[in-house]
Wavefront OBJ file of the C-alpha trace (Angstrom):
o trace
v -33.417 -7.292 22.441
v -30.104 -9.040 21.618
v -27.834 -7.074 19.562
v -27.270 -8.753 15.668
v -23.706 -10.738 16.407
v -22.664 -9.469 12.607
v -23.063 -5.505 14.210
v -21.411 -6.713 17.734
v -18.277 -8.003 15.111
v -18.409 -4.893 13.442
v -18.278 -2.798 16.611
v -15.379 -4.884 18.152
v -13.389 -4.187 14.888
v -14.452 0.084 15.122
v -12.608 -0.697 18.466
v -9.583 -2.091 17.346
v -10.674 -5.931 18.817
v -10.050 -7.752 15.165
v -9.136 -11.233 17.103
v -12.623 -10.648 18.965
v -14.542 -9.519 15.429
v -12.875 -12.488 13.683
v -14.620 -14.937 16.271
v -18.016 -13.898 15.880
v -17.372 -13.809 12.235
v -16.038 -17.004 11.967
v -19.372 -18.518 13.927
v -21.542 -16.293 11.961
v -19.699 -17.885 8.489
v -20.176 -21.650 9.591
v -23.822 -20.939 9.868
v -24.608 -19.254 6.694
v -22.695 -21.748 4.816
v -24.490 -24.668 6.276
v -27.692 -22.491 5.131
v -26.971 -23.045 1.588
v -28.813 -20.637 -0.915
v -30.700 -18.957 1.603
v -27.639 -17.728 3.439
v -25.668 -17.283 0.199
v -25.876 -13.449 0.174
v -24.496 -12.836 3.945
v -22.213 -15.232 3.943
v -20.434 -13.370 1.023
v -20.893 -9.909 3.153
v -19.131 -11.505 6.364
v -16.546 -13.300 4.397
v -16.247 -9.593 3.488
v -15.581 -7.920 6.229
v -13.482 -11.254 7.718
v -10.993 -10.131 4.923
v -11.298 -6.157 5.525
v -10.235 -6.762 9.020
v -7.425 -9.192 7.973
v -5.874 -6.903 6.453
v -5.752 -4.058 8.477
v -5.298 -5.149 11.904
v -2.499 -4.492 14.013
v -0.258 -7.208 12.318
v -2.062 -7.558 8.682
v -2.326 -11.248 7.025
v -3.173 -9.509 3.535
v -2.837 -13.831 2.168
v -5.535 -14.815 4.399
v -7.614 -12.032 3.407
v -7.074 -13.165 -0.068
v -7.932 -16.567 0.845
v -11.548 -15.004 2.715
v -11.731 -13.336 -0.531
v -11.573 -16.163 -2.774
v -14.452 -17.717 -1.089
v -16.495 -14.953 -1.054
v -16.232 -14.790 -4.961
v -16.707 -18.291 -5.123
v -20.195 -17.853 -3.461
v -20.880 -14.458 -4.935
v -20.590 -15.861 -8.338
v -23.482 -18.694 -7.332
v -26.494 -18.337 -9.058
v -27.926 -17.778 -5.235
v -26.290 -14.266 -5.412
v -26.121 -13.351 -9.381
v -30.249 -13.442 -9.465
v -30.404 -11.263 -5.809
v -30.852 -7.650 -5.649
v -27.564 -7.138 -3.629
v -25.272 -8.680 -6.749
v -23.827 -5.472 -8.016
v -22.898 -3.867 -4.113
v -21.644 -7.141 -3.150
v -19.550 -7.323 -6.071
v -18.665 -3.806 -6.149
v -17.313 -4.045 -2.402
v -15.368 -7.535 -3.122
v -13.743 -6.255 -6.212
v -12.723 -3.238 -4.401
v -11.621 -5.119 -1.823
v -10.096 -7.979 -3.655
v -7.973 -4.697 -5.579
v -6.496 -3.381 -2.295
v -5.357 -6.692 -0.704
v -3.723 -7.622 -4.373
v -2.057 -4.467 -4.250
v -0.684 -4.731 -0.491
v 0.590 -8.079 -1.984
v 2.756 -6.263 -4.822
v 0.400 -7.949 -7.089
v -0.235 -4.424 -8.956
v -1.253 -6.174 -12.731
v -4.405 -8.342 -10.426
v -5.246 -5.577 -8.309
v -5.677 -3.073 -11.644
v -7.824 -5.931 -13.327
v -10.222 -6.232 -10.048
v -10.019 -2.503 -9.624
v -11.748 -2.094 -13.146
v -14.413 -4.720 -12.050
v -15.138 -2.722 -9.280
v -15.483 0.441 -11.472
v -17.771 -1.534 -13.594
v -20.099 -2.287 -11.402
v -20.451 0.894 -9.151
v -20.749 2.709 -12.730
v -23.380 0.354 -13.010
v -25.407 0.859 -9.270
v -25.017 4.902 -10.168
v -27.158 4.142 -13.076
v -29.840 1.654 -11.819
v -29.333 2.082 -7.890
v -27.967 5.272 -6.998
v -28.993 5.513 -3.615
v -27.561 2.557 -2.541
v -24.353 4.510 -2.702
v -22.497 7.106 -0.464
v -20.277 9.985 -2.628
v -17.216 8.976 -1.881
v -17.496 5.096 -2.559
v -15.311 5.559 -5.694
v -12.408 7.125 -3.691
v -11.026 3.913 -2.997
v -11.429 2.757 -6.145
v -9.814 5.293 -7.767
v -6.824 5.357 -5.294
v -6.245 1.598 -5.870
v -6.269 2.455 -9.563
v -3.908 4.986 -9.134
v -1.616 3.175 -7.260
v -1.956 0.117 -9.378
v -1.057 1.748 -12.219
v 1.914 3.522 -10.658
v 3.312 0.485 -9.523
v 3.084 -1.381 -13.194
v 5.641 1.872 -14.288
v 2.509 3.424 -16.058
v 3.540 6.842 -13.955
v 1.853 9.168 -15.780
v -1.377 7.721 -16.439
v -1.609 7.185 -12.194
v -1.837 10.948 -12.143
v -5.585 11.194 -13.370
v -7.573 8.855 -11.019
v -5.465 10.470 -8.009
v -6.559 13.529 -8.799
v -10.087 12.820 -9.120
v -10.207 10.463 -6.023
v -8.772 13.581 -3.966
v -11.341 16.127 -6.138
v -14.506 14.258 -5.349
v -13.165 13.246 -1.452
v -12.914 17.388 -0.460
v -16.145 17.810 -2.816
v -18.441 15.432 -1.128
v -16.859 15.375 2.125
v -14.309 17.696 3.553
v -11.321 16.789 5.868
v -14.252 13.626 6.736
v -11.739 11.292 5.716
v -8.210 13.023 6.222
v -6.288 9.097 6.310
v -7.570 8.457 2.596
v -6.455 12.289 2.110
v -3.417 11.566 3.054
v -2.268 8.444 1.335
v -4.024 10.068 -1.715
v -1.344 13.058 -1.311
v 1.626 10.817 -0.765
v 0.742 8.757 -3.973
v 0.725 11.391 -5.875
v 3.832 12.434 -4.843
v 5.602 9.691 -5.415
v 4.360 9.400 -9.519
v 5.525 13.062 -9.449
v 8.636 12.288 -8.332
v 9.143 9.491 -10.437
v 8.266 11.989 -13.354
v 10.959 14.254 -12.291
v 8.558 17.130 -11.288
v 9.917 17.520 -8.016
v 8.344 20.578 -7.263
v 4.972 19.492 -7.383
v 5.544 16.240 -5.684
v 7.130 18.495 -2.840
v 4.002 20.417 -2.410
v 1.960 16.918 -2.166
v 3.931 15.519 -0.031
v 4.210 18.887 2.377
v 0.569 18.942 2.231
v 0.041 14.894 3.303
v 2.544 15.855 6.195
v 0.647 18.913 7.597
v -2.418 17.156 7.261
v -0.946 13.997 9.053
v 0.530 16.081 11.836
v -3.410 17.175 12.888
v -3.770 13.782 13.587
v -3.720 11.194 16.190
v -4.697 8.143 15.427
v -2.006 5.078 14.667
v -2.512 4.717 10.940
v -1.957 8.329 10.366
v 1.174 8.416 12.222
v 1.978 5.486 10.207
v 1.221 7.674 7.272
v 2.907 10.323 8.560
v 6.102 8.619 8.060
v 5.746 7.207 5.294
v 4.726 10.684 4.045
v 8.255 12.108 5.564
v 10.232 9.179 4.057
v 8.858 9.896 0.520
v 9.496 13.394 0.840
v 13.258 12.748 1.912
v 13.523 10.900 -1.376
v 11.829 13.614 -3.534
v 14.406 16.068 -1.643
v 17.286 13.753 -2.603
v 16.398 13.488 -6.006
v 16.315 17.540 -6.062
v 20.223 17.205 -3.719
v 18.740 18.725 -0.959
v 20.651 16.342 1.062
v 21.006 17.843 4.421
v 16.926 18.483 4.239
v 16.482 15.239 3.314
v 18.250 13.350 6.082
v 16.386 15.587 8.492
v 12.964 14.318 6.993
v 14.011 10.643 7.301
v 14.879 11.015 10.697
v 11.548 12.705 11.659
v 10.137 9.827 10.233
v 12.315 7.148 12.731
v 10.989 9.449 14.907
v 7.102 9.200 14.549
v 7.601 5.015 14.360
v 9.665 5.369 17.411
v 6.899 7.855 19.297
v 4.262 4.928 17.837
v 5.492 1.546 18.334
v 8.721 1.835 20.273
v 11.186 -0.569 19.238
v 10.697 -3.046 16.837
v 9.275 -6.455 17.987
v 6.948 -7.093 15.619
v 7.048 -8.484 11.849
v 4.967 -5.772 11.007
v 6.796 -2.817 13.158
v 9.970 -4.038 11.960
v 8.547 -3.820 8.250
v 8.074 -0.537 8.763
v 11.141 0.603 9.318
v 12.538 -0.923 5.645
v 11.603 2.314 3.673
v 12.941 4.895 6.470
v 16.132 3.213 6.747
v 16.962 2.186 3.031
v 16.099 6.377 2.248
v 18.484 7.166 5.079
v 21.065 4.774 3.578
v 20.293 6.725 0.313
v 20.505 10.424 1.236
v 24.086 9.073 3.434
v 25.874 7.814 0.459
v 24.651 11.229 -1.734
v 26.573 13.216 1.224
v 29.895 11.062 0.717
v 29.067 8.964 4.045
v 29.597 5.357 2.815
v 30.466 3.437 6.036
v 27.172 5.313 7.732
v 25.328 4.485 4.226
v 26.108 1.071 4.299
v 25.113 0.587 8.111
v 21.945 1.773 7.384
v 21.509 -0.337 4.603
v 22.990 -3.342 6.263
v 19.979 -2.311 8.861
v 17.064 -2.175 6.215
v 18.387 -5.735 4.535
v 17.236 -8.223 6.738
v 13.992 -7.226 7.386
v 13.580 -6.533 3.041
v 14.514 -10.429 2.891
v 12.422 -11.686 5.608
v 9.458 -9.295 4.446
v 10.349 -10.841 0.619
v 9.403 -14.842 2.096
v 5.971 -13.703 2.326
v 5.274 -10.972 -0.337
v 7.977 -10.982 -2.485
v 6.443 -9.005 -5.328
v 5.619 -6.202 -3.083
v 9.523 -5.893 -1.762
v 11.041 -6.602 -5.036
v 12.387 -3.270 -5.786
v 13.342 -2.210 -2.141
v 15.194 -5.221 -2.174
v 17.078 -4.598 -5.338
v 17.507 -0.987 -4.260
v 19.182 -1.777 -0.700
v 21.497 -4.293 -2.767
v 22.300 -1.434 -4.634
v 23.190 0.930 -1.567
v 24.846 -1.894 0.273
v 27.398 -2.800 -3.282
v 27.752 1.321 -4.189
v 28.423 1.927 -0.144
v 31.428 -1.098 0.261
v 32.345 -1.224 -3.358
v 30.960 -4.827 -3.401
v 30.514 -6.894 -6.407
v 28.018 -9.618 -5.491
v 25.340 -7.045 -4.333
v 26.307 -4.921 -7.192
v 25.572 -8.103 -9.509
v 22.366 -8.979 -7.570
v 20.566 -5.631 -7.358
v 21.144 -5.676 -11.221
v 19.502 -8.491 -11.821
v 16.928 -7.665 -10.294
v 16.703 -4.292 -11.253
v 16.882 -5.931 -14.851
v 14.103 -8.211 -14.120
v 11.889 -5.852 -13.183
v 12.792 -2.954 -15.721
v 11.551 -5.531 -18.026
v 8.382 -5.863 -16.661
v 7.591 -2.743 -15.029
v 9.098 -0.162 -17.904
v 9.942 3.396 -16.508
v 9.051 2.386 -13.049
v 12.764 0.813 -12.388
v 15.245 2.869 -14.893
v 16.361 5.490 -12.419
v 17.895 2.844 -10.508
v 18.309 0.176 -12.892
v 20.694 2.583 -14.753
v 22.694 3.284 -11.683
v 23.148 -0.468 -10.703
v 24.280 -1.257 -14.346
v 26.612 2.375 -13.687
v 27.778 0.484 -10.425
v 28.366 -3.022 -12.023
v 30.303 -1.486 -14.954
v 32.713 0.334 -12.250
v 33.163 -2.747 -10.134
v 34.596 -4.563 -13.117
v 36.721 -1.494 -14.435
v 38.260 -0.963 -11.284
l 1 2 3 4 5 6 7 8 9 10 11 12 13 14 15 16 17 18 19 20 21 22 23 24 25 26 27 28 29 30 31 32 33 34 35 36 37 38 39 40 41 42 43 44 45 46 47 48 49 50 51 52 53 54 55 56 57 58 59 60 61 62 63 64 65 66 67 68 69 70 71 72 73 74 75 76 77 78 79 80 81 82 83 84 85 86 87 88 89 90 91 92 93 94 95 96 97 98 99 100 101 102 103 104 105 106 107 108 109 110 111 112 113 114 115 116 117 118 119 120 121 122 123 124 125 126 127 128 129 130 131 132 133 134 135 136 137 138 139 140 141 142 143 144 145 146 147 148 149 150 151 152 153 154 155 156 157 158 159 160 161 162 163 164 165 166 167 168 169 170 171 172 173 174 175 176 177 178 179 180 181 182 183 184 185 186 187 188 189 190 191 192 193 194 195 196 197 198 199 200 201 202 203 204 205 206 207 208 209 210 211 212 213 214 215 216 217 218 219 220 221 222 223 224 225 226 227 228 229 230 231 232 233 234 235 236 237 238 239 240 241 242 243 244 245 246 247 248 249 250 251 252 253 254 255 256 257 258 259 260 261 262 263 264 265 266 267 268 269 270 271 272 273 274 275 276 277 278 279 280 281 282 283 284 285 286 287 288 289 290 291 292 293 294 295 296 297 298 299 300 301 302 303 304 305 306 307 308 309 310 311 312 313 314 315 316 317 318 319 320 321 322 323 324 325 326 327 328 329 330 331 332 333 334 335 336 337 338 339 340 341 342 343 344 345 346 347 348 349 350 351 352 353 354 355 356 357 358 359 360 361 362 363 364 365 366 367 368 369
């Protein structure tokens, strides 16, 4: 009996073969379209997953999972799929999706409004279609909320749906998913931080990082740095300095032990964060040449990264400017990361002040001096 070709993409993609699941997709797409209403409802689902596996292969292309889903809303919303019974999970899984990728892009406002869709609707199955529905399908809801919400500067209120994301995740199913544990942690760590309640946001962090450390599979490591870099800023912020620059270089470490060198857009993206903290705990200790190095190191790849999603490198942008014009005492970057710091204070209020206050700290010294 021949195996279905959607399940044989599906399986390629378990195995890490996205080029090979993208293939069979892509064949499986041309013929559902040219079915017209009858093959209106799977051609949304593998437009679906086409977009899922965009976005998290080895070298994501979070726009042309966009694109995939912009024409799977365009068919969802046919009147094909509105009068079928699979309307609300279809939806419910496209919105969530749709919520993730926006966010990836630094598109935090979009991904917030399709993250509420989503709610919507799986509010909506748990009322008339409950079984269709595993525990934990809200988790990723609720952590693109969170996130979302953190990233428009609304700190505080990014607190709540973290905490319920990780409360129903170990309710329903224990250490089952321990990467969504993680990057559940590490978010809320970073609002905490953000809110000046370092201690807490040390104890999420420490508990994303001895969680990631159990395991062994790419993403986590990838998580596992990010989770070290975060908590070298949270121990910066508390002038733990020499703690601090030990976390940061664990985290080199980990990308080092995972991808080797850089040679990739998306290894060398990677090492932005880890690099720009470095600069930052450097310059705390006094070290400007080494500070500026560092940041010198994270600015190229920030610019090249800010070509193709420049709303999700805005603020690492503005904040290397700021390292690189505190570091050499430079004007121009001073003047830059200001602006841009400005720009964004405006329109993400809170989220920016911390270092749109130093940059305006930096600019008035530049002149004075």
């Amino acid at each position: 009996m021949q195996q279905d070709p959607l399940i044989s993409a599906q399986r390629l993609a378990s195995l890490g073969d996205h080029a090979g699941a993208l293939r069979l997709a892509r064949e499986l797409e041309a013929g559902y379209a040219a079915d017209g209403d009858d093959g209106a409802t799977l051609l949304v689902w593998v437009r679906l997953c086409m977009a899922r596996w965009l976005a998290v292969q080895q070298e994501p292309d979070r726009p042309a999972a966009l694109a995939e889903l912009d024409a799977a809303e365009q068919v969802w919303r046919s009147a094909a799929v509105q009068g079928s019974e699979m309307v609300h999970v279809l939806g419910a899984e496209l919105m969530s999706l749709r919520s993730f990728v926006l966010r990836q892009l630094g598109l935090a406002a979009e991904s917030l409004a399709a993250g509420e869709q989503a709610l919507a609707l799986f509010t909506e199955l748990e009322q008339t279609a409950p079984e269709v529905l595993s525990a934990v399908g809200q988790v990723p809801l609720l952590l693109n909320r969170g996130a979302a919400l953190g990233d428009l500067g609304r700190t505080a209120e990014s607190l709540a749906p973290l905490a319920q994301a990780l409360d129903v995740l170990r309710t329903a199913a224990p250490r089952s998913h321990p990467e969504i544990e993680i990057e559940l942690l590490v978010l809320r760590g970073t609002s905490l931080t953000l809110l000046g309640r370092f201690a807490e946001a040390e104890a999420a962090e420490t508990e994303a990082i001895d969680l990631a450390r159990t395991q062994t599979g790419r993403a986590a490591r990838h998580l596992l740095a990010t989770a070290l870099t975060n908590h070298a800023t949270t121990l910066t912020r508390m002038r733990r300095l020499d703690e601090a620059l030990a976390e940061v270089g664990a985290a080199m470490a980990v990308l080092r032990d995972v991808d080797g060198e850089p040679a990739t857009a998306a290894q060398r993206r990677r090492w932005a964060m880890p690099l720009s903290t470095e600069a930052e705990v450097l310059l705390a200790q006094g070290r400007r040449a080494d500070a500026a190095r560092s940041a010198r190191q994270a600015e190229p790849i920030l610019r090249e990264y800010a070509e193709r999603a420049p709303a999700l490198v805005a603020g690492s942008l503005a904040n290397v400017c700021l390292l690189i014009g505190d570091a050499e005492d430079d004007p121009a970057y001073a003047a830059e990361a200001y602006e841009r710091l400005n720009a964004l204070n405006d329109l993400y209020p809170g989220r920016y002040e911390y270092w749109w206050r130093r940059a305006g700290e930096l600019v008035a010294r530049l002149r004075d001096s």
